[in-house]
C-alpha positions as CSV (number, residue, x, y, z in Angstrom):
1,X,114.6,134.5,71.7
2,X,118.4,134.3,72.9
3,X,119.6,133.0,76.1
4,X,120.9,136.7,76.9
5,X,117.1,137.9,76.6
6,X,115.5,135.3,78.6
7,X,114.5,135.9,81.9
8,X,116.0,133.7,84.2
9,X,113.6,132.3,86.7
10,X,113.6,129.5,89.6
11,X,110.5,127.7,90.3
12,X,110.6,126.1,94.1
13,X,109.3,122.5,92.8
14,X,110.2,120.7,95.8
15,X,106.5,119.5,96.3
16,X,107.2,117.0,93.7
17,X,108.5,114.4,95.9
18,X,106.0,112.2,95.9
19,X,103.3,110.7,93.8
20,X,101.4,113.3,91.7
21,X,98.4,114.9,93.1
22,X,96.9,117.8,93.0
23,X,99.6,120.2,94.0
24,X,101.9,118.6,92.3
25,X,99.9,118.2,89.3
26,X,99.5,122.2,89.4
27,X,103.4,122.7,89.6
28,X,104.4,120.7,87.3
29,X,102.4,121.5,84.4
30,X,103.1,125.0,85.1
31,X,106.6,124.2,84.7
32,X,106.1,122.5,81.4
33,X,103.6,125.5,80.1
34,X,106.6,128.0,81.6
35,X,108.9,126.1,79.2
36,X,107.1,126.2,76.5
37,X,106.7,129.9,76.1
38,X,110.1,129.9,75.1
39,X,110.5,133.4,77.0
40,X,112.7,132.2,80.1
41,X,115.6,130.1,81.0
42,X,114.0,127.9,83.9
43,X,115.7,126.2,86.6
44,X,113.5,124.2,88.8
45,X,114.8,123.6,92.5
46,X,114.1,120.0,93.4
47,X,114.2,117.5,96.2
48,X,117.2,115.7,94.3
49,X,117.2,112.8,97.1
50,X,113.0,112.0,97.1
51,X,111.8,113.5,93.8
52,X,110.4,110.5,91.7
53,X,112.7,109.1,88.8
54,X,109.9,109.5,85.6
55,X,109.0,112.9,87.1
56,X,112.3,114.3,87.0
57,X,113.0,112.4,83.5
58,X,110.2,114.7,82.2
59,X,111.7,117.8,83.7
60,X,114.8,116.7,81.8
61,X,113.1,117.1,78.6
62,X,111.9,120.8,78.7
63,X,113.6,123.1,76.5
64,X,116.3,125.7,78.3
65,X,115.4,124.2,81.8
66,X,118.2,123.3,84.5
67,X,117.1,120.9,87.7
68,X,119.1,121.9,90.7
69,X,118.6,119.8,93.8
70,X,118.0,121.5,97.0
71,X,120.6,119.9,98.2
72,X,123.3,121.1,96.2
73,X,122.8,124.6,96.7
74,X,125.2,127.2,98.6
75,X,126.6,130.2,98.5
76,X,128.3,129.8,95.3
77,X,124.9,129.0,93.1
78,X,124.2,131.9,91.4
79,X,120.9,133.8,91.7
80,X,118.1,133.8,88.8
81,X,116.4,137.4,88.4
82,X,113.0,135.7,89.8
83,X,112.1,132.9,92.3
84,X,108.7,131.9,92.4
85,X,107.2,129.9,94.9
86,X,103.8,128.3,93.5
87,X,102.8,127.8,96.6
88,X,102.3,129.4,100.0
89,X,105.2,129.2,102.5
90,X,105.2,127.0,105.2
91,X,108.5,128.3,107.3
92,X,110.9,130.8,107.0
93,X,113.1,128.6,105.4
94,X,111.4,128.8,102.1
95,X,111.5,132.5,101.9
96,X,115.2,131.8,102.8
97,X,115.2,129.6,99.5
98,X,114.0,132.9,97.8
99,X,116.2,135.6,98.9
100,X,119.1,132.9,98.4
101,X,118.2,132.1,94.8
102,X,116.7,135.0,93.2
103,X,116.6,138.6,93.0
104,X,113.3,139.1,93.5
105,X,110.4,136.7,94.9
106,X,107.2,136.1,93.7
107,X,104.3,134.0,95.6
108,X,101.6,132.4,94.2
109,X,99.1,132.3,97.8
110,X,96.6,129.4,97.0
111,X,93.9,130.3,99.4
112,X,93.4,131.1,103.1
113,X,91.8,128.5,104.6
114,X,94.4,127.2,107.0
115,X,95.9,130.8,107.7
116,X,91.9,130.9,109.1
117,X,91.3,127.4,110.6
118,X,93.3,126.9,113.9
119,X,91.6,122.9,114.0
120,X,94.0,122.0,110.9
121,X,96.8,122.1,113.3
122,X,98.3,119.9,116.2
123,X,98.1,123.0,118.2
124,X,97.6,126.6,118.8
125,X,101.4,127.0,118.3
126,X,102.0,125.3,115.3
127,X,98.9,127.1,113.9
128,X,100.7,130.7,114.4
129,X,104.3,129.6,113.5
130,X,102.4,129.0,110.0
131,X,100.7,131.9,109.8
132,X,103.9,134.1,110.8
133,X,105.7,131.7,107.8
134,X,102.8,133.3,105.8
135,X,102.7,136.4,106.6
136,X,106.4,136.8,106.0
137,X,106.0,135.1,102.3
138,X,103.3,137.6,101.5
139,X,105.1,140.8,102.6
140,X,108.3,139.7,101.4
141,X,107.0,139.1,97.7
142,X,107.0,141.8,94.8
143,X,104.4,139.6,93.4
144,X,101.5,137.5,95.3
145,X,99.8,135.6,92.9
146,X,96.2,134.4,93.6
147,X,93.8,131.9,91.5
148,X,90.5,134.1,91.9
149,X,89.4,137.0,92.7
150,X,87.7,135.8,96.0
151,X,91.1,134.9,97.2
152,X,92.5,138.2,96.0
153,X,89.8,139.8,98.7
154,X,90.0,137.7,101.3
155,X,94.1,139.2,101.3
156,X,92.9,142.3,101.6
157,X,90.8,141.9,104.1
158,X,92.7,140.8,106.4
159,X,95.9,142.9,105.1
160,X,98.7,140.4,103.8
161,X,98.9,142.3,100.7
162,X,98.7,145.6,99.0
163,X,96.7,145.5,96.0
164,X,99.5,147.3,94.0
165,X,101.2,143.2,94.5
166,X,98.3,140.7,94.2
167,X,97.9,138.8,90.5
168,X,94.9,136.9,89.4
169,X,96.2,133.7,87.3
170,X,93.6,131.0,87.0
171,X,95.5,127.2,86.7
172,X,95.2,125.4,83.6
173,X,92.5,122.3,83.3
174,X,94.0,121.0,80.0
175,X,96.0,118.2,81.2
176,X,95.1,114.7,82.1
177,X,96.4,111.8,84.0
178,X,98.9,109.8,81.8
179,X,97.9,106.8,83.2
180,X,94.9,104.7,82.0
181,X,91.7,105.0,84.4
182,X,92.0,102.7,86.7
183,X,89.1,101.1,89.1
184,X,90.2,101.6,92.3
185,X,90.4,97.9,93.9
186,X,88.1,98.4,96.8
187,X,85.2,98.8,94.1
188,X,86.4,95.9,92.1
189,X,84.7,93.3,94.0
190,X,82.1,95.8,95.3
191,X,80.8,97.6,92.3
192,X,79.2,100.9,93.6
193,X,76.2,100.1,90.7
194,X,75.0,97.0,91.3
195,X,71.2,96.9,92.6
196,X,70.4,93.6,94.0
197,X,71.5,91.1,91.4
198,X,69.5,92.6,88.8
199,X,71.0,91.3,85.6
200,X,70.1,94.4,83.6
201,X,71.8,96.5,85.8
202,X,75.3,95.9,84.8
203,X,74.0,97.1,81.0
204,X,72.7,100.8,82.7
205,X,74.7,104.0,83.2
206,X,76.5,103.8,86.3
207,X,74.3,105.2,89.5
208,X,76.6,106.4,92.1
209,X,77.5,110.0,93.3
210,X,80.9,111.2,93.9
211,X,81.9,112.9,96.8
212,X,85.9,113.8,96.0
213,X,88.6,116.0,98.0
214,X,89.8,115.6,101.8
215,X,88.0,115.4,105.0
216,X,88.6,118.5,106.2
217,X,85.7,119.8,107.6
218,X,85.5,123.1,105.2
219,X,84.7,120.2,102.2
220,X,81.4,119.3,104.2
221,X,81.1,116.3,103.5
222,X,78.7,115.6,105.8
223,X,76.1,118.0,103.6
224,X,76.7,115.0,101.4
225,X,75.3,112.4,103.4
226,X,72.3,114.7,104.0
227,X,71.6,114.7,100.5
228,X,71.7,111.2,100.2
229,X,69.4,110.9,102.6
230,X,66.9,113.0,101.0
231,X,67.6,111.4,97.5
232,X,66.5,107.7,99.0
233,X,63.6,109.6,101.2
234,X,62.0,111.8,98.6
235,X,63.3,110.6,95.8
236,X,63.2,106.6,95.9
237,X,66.9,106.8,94.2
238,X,68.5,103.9,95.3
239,X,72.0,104.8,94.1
240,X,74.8,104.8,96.4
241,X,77.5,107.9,97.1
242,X,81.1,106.9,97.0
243,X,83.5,109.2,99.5
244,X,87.1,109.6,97.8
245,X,90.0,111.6,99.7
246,X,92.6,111.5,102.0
247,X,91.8,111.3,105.9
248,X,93.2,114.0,107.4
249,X,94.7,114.1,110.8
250,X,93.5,117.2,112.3
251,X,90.6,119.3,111.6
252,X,88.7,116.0,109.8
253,X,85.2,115.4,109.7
254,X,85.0,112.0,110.2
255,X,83.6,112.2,113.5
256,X,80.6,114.7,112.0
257,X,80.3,111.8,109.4
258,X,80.5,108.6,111.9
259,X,77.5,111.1,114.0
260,X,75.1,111.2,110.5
261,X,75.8,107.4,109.6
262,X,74.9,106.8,113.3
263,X,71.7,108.8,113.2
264,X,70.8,106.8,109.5
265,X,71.7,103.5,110.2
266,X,69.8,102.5,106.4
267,X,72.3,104.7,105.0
268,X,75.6,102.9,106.2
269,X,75.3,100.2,103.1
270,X,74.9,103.3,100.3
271,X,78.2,104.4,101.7
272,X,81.4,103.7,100.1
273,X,84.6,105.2,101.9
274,X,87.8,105.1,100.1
275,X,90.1,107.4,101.5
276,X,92.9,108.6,99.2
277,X,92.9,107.3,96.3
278,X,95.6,107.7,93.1
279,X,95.1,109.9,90.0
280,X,94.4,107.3,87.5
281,X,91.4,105.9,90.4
282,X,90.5,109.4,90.4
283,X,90.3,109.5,86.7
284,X,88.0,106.4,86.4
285,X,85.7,107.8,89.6
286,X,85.0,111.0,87.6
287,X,83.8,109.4,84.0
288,X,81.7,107.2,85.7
289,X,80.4,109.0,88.5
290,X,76.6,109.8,87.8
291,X,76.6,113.2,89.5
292,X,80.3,114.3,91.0
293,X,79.0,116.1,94.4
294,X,81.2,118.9,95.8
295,X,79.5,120.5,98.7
296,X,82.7,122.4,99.6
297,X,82.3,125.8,101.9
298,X,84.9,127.5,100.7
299,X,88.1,127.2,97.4
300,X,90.6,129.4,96.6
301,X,89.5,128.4,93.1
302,X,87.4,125.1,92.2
303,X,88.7,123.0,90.2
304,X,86.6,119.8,90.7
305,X,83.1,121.3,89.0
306,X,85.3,122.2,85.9
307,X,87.2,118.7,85.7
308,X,83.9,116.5,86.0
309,X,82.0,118.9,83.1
310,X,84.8,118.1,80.8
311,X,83.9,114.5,81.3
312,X,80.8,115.2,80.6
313,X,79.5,115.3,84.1
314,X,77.5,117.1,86.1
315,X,78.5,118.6,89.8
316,X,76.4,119.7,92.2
317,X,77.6,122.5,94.0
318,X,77.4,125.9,96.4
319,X,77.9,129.2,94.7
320,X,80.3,130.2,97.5
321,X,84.1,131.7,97.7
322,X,85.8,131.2,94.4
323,X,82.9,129.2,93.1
324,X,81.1,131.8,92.7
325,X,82.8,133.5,90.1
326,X,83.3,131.3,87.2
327,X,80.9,128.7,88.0
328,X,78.5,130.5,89.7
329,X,75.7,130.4,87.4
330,X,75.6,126.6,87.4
331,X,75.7,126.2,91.0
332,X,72.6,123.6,92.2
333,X,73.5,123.5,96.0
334,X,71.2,125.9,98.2
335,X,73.1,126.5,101.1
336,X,72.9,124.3,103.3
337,X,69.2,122.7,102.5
338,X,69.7,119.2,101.6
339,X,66.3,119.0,100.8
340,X,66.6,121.1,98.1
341,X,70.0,120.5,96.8
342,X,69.0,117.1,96.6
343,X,66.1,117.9,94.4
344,X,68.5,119.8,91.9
345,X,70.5,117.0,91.8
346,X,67.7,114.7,91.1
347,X,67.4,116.5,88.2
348,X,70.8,116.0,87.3
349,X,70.8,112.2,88.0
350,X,67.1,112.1,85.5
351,X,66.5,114.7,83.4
352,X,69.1,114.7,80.3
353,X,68.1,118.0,78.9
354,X,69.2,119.7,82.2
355,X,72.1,117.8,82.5
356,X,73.4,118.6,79.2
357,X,72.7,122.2,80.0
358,X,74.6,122.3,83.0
359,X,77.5,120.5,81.1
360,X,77.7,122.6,78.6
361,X,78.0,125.8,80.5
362,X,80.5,124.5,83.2
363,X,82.4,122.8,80.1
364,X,82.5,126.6,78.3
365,X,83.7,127.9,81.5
366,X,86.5,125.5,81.9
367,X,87.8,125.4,78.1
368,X,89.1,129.3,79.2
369,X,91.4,127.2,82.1
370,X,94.1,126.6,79.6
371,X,97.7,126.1,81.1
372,X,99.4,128.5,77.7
373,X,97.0,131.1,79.0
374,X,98.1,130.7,82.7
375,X,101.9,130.6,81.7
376,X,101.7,133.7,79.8
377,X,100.0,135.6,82.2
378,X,102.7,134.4,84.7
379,X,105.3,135.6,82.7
380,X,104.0,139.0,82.8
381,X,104.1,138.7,86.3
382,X,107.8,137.6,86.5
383,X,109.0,141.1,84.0
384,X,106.2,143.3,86.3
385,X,108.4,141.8,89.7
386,X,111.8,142.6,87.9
387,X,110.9,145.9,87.3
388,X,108.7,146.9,90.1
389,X,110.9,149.1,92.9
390,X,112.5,147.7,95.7
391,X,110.3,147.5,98.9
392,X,111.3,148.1,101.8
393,X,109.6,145.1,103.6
394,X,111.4,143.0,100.6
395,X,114.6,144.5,101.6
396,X,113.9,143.9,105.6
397,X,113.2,140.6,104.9
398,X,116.0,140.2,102.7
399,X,118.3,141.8,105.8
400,X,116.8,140.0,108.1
401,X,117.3,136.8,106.4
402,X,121.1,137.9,106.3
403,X,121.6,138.8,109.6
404,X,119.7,135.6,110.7
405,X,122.6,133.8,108.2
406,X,125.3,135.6,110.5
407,X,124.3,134.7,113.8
408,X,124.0,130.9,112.6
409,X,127.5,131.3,111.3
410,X,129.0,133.0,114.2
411,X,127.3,130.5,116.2
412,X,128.3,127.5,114.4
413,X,132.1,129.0,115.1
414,X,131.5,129.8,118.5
415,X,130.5,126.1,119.3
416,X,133.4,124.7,116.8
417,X,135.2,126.9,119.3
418,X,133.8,125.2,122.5
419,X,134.1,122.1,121.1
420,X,137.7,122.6,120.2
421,X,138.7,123.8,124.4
422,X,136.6,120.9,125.1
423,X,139.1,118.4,123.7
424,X,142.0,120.1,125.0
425,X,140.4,120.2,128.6
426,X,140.1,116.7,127.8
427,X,143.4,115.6,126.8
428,X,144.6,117.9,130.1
429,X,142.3,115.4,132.4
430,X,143.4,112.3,130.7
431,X,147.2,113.5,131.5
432,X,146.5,114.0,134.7
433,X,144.8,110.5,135.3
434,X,147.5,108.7,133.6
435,X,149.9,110.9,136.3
436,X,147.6,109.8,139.0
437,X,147.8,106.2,138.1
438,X,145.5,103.5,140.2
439,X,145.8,105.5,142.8
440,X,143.1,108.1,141.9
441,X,139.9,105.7,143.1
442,X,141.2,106.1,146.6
443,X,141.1,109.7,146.9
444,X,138.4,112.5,145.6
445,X,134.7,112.4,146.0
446,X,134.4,109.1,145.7
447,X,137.4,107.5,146.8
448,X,137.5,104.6,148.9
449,X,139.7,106.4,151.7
450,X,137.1,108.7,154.1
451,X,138.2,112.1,153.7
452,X,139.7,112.9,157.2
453,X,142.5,109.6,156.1
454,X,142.9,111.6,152.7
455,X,143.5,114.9,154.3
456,X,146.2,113.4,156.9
457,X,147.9,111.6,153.9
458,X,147.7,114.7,152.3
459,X,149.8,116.8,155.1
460,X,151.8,113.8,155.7
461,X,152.6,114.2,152.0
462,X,154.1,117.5,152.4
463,X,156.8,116.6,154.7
464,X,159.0,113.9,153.0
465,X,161.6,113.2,155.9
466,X,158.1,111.5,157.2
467,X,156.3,110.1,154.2
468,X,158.8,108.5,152.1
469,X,159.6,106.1,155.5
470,X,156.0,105.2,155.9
471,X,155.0,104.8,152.3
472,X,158.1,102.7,151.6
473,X,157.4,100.5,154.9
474,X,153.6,100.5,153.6
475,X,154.5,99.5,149.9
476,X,157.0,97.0,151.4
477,X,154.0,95.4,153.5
478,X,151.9,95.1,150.2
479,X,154.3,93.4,148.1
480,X,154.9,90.9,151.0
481,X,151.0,90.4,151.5
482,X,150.7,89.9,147.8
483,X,153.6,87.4,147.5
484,X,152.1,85.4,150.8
485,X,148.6,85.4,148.7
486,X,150.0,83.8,145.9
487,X,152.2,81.2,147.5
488,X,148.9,80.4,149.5
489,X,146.9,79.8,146.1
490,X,149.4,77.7,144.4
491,X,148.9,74.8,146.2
492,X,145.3,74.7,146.3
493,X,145.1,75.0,142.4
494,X,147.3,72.0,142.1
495,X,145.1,70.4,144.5
């Protein structure tokens, strides 16, 4: 394909300014699949100041791709026919991004659980200054793109998109860490598997659970602890369940969890907190987890069922939101009866034939999740957006935008303006002070003269037959006070 027949298209990477997680692992390799389709000329906007050095080395690699830095742009970069944003917007200035670098603007909308969840905000206002920022990404798009169907619902139910808009494109699983699995050091000298200083132990399969993702309370992790409980209470396992994922700062469950540990004191030494850990930890958490537990109440998609089957373990789960579609048949979690649950996942932890069953069909499942397959469906998506009419919310947000562009300008000016009168009201003062001379602390507001002595002086100043006399009498009496002062002090220095 020639460069005139590619279709030029920006991808908003600016998430990858940090270490690779999960959003950034999503972008990026959705870059690289983009690239290799061989049907576009990429440019991938960047955080040029904070995006890390090997990252953007591997950026530099891709076929037909340009890296522009956020910083760099203005109103001379040119526009690409598409900009796609693989991610929702958090402020208007990302849709400002879009309008400002492409033609038309495409949004992939990841799920709705914080448009939903007020609690995963410092406060009711930040909460609806991010769901305007949403709102205005979604109507403003030719193209929203969601992971599952569930998500594609949930838009229309609560109206953010016409159905005429909204893509399904699942992500990619095929990709893994490029690091090494790596024990994360908190279990080095604490291994989740030992029982007791039983020698033998260190020979047998490792027997912890994993409980991975954040601590926001929609990832129920307390449903977790629950189950443990009922695993060492009906069960006798004796196996302990390792929590991995970042603390949140609002909306976190941590107190919920502090509550249970509190109520099951016995449980506190089964339970192995390590807050966020890297992707390489991750990596080694998931192949040696015994059963990966992911008790999560609602996913725009669901990765983490898919990812521990093609490791060849099992994960015990709910069949609700986006779980429910690919992965629903597999689904051992009965919500929200840890009694049960833990029961399924007993069988999990002991009975090989159902574990290999419920393997195999998340693994068949997964094997579908391949990044080629998600980059060529997005691809269709970019031509559909290019050739789809111009809306009229697209072209209100677009004005908007413009008009919002204006009145920064003409404010910028009218302040450049202020500031300029400024200085010359300045220099106008200063003139007048050096006119004034040391004279100007006796008079005014706060001059050392009352104001009745200022106002006579002041008349006595308009008639000069008068003033000049006394003022040259007064001056006269200074100069001969001064000179007495000095001749007074010269003696008692030498002295």
């Amino acid at each position: 394909m020639t460069e005139q027949t590619r279709l030029r298209v920006t991808i908003d990477a600016r998430a990858l300014d940090g270490g690779l997680m999960g959003t950034q692992i999503h972008v990026l390799e959705l870059v690289r699949a983009l690239a290799r389709t061989g049907a576009l000329g990429l440019r991938v906007l960047v955080r040029g100041e904070r995006i890390d050095r090997a990252t953007l080395a591997l950026l530099g690699e891709l076929p037909d791709t340009e890296i522009l830095a956020a910083e760099d742009v203005d109103d001379s970069t040119p526009r690409s026919a598409v900009f796609h944003r693989p991610q929702q917007t958090f402020s208007p200035g990302d849709v400002a991004f879009a309008w400002r670098l492409g033609e038309r603007f495409v949004l992939s909308q990841l799920d709705l659980i914080a448009y939903r969840n007020a609690d995963y905000f410092p406060d009711a206002g930040a909460w609806e200054d991010y769901r305007r920022a949403s709102r205005h990404g979604m109507f403003a798009a030719e193209r929203v793109v969601v992971s599952s169907e569930h998500t594609r619902h949930d838009l229309l139910t609560d109206v953010l998109a016409d159905a005429e808009r909204i893509r399904v494109v699942p992500p990619g699983l095929d990709h893994r860490s490029g690091e090494e699995p790596r024990i994360p050091p908190a279990l080095e000298a604490r291994s989740p598997d030992d029982s007791d200083g039983d020698e033998s132990s260190a020979e047998e399969e490792p027997s912890f659970l994993l409980c991975l993702g954040t601590d926001y309370q929609h990832k129920n992790r307390v449903f977790a602890l629950r189950m443990l409980a009922a695993l060492h209470e009906r069960h006798d396992w004796r196996g302990r369940l390792v929590l991995a994922g970042t603390h949140v700062t609002h909306g976190s469950s941590r107190e919920l969890e502090r509550k249970e540990l509190d109520a099951r004191p016995q449980l506190r030494e089964a339970v192995i907190d390590l807050g966020s850990v890297e992707e390489a930890e991750k990596e080694w958490l998931m192949e040696h987890a015994s059963v990966v537990l992911y008790p999560s109440m609602y996913e725009g998609f669901g990765l983490v069922p898919f990812e521990a089957a093609l490791r060849g373990v099992p994960c015990s789960f709910a069949p609700q939101s986006a779980l429910a579609e690919g992965a629903g048949k597999a689904a051992t979690i009965v919500p929200w009866d840890p009694i049960q649950s833990a029961a399924a996942a007993y069988a999990l932890l002991t009975d090989p034939a159902a574990r290999t069953r419920h393997v195999q069909l998340l693994a068949d499942a997964a094997r579908e999740l391949t990044w080629e397959r998600a980059a060529t469906k997005m691809v269709d998506v970019y031509r559909g957006a290019v050739l789809a009419p111009v809306r009229d919310a697209a072209r209100l947000s677009r004005d908007a935008l413009a008009r919002e562009r204006e009145l920064i300008g003409a404010h910028r000016s009218a302040v450049q303006t202020l500031i300029g009168e400024r200085e010359l009201v300045l220099d106008d003062y200063n003139e007048l002070l050096a006119e004034v001379g040391p004279g100007r602390s006796l008079v005014g507001p706060r001059g050392t003269l009352p104001e009745d002595l200022q106002r006579a002086l002041l008349a006595l100043s308009a008639r000069p037959a008068l003033s000049r006399p006394l003022y040259g009498l007064a001056a006269s009496a200074f100069r001969a006070t001064r000179a007495l002062a000095r001749a007074v002090r010269r003696p008692l220095r030498r002295g």
